[in-house]
C-alpha positions as CSV (number, residue, x, y, z in Angstrom):
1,X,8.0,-24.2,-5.4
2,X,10.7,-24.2,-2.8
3,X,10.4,-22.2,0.4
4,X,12.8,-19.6,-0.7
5,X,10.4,-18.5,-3.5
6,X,7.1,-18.9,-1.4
7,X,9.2,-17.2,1.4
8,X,10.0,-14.3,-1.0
9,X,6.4,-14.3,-2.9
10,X,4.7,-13.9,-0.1
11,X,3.4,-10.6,1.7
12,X,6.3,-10.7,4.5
13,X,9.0,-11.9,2.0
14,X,7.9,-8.8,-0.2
15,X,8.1,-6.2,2.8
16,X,11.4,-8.0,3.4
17,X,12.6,-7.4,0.1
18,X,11.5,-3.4,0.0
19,X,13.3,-3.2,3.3
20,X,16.3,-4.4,2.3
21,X,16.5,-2.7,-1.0
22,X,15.2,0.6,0.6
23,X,18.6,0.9,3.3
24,X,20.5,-0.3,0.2
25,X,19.5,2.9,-2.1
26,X,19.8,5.1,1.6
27,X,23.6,4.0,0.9
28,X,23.3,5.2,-2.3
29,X,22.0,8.1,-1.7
30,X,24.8,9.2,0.4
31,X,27.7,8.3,-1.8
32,X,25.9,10.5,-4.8
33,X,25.2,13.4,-2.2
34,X,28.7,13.0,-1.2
35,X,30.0,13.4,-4.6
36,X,27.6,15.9,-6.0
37,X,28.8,18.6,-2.7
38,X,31.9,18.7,-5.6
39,X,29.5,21.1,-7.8
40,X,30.0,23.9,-4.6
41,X,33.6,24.1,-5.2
42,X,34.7,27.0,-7.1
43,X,36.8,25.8,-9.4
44,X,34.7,26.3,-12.7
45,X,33.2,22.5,-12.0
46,X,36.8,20.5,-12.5
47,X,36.3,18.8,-9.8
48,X,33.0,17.7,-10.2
49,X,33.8,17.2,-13.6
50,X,37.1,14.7,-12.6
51,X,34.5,12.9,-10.0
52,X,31.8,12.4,-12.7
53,X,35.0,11.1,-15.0
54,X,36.0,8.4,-12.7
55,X,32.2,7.1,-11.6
56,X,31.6,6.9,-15.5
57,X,34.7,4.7,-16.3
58,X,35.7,3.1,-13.3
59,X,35.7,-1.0,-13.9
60,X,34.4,-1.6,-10.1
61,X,31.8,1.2,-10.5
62,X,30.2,0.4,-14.1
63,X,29.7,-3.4,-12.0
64,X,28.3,-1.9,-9.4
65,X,25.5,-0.4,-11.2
66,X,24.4,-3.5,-11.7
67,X,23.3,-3.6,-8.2
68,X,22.4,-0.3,-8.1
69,X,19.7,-0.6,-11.6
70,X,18.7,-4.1,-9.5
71,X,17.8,-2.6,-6.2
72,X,15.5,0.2,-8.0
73,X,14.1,-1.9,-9.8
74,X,13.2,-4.7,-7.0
75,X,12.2,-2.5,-4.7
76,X,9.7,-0.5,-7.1
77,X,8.3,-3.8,-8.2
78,X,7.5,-5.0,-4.9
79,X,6.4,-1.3,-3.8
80,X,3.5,-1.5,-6.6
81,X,3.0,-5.2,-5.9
82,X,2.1,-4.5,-2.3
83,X,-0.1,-1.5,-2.9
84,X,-1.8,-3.2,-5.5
85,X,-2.6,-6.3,-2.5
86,X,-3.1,-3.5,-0.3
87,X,-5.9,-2.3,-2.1
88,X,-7.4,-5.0,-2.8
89,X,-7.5,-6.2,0.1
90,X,-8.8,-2.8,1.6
91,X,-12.4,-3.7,0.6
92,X,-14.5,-3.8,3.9
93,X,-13.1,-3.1,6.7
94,X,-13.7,-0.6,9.7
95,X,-10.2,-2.1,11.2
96,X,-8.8,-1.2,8.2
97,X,-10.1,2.1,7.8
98,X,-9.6,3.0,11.3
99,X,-5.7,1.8,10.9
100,X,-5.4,4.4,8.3
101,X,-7.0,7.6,10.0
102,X,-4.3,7.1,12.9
103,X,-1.3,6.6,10.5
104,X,0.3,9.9,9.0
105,X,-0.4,10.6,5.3
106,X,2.9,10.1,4.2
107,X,3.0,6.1,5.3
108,X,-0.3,6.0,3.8
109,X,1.0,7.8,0.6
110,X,4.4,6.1,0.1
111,X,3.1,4.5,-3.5
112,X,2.3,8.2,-4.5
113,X,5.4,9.9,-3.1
114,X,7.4,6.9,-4.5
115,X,6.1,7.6,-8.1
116,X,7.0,11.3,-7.9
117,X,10.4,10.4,-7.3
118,X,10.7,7.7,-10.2
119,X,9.5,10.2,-12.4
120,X,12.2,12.7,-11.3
121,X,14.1,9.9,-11.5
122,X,13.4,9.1,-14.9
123,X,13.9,13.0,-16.2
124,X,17.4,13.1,-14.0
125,X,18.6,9.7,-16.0
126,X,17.3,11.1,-19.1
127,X,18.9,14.6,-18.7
128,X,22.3,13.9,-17.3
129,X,23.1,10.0,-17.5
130,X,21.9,9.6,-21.2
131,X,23.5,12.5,-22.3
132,X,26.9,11.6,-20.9
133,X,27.0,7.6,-21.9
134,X,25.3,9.0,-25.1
135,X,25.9,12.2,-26.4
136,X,28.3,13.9,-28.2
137,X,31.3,14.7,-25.5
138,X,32.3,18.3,-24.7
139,X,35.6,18.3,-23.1
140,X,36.8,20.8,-20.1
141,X,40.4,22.3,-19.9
142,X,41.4,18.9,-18.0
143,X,39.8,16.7,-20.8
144,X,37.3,15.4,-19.2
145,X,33.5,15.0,-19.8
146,X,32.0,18.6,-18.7
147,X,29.2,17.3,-17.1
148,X,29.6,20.6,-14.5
149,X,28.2,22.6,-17.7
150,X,25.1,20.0,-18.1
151,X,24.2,20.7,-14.5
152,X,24.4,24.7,-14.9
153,X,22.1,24.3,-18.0
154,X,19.5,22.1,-16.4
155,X,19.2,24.5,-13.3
156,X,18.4,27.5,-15.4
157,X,15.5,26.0,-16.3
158,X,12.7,26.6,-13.7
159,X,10.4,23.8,-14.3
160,X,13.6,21.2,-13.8
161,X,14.7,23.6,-10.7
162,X,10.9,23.3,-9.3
163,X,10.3,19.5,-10.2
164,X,13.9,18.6,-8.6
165,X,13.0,20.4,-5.3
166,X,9.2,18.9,-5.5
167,X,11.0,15.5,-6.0
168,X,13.4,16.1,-2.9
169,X,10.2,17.0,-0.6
170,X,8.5,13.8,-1.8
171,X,11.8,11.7,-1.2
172,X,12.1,13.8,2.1
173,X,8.6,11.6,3.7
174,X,9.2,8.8,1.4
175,X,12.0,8.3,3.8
176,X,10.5,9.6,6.9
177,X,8.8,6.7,6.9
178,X,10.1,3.9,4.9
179,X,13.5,4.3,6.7
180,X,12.2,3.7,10.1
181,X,9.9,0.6,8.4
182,X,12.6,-0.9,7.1
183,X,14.4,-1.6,10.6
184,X,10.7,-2.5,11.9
185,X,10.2,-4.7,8.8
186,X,13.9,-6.6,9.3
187,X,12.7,-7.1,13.1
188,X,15.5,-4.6,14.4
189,X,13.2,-3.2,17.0
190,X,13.9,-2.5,20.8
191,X,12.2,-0.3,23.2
192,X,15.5,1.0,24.0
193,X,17.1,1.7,20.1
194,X,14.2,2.3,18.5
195,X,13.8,5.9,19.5
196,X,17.5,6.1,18.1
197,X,17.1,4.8,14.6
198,X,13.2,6.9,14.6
199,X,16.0,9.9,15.6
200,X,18.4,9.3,12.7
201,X,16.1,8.7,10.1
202,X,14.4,11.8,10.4
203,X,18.2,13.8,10.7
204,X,19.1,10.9,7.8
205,X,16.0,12.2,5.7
206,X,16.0,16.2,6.4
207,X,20.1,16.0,5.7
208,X,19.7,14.2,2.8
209,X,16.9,16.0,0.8
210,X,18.3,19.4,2.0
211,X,21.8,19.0,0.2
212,X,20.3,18.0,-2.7
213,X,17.4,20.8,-2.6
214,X,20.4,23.2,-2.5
215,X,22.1,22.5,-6.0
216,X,18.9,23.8,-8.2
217,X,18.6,25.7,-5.5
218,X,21.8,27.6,-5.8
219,X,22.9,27.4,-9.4
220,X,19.4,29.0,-10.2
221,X,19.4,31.7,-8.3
222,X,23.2,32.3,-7.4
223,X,25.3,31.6,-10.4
């Protein structure tokens, strides 16, 4: 086995890996927020709908999902793999217990608030991405895809409205913590910036989470 693969099999390697992977999918996160905020315009969705047309049939986009399906699904595999080490390796331990009491709950819960988001995850794909790649087409006055009208049907339903905001608070400490890891993990840690990066992770997090909370938010009870 070369030292790439032991480097990257091993416990570090792994944390190195969900570190890397984790910032990657913060990117993400703000390019879809960024494009979603097209849903507030009031304009009958056309410009959400024109925005959904061009990230669904763009040449450089459909490629780059490849990365983007390849960082979820490295970083959830090395998530489980490392809880599943963590706890087996929790067995004894007052060290280890002790650790734990003086860490908050949601660094000790990220394998918990991780699974609530793939499963919102999971729903969103199901509800939005399938139905546009595979679905029968309904067109809007500029002739494209109206996936504005998907989204206004999904958010009058309450249980999606309550599960995406549920999902959005789990995300919100998923990243609370895991953003400021990541940096930790990748060894980008000073006495000087790291108060900085603990600063905009939590205005990174709350930011995030909130615009997206707002969209189930706002179509439920305002239009």
């Amino acid at each position: 086995m070369s030292w790439i693969s032991k480097t990257f099999s091993s416990s570090i390697g792994r944390k190195i890996i969900m570190a890397a992977t984790g910032l990657f999918l913060c990117s993400f996160l703000v390019v879809h927020l960024a494009g979603n905020f097209q849903l507030f315009k009031n304009d009958g969705g056309l410009a959400f709908n024109a925005y959904s047309e061009f990230m669904s049939h763009n040449t450089v986009i459909r490629i780059l999902e490849i990365g983007l399906v390849l960082g979820f699904g490295f970083h959830i595999y090395e998530g489980l793999t490392l809880t599943a080490k963590n706890r087996s390796a929790r067995g004894v331990g007052y060290v280890s217990d002790h650790i734990e009491q003086n860490s908050p709950w949601h660094a000790r819960s990220m394998a918990m608030l991780g699974s609530i988001v793939l499963f919102f995850l999971i729903v969103h794909l199901y509800n939005f991405f399938g139905t546009l790649r595979f679905g029968e087409p309904v067109k809007d006055s500029m002739g494209n895809e109206n996936a504005y009208g998907l989204v206004v049907d999904a958010f009058r339903n309450p249980l999606y409205v309550a599960l995406y905001v549920v999902a959005q608070a789990a995300l919100l400490y998923h990243l609370l913590h895991g953003f400021q890891s990541a940096f930790q993990t990748l060894g980008l840690t000073h006495r000087k910036y790291t108060p900085l990066i603990k600063f905009v992770g939590v205005v990174f997090s709350l930011v995030v989470c909130a615009g997206f909370a707002a969209m189930p938010i706002y179509f439920y009870f305002f239009k």
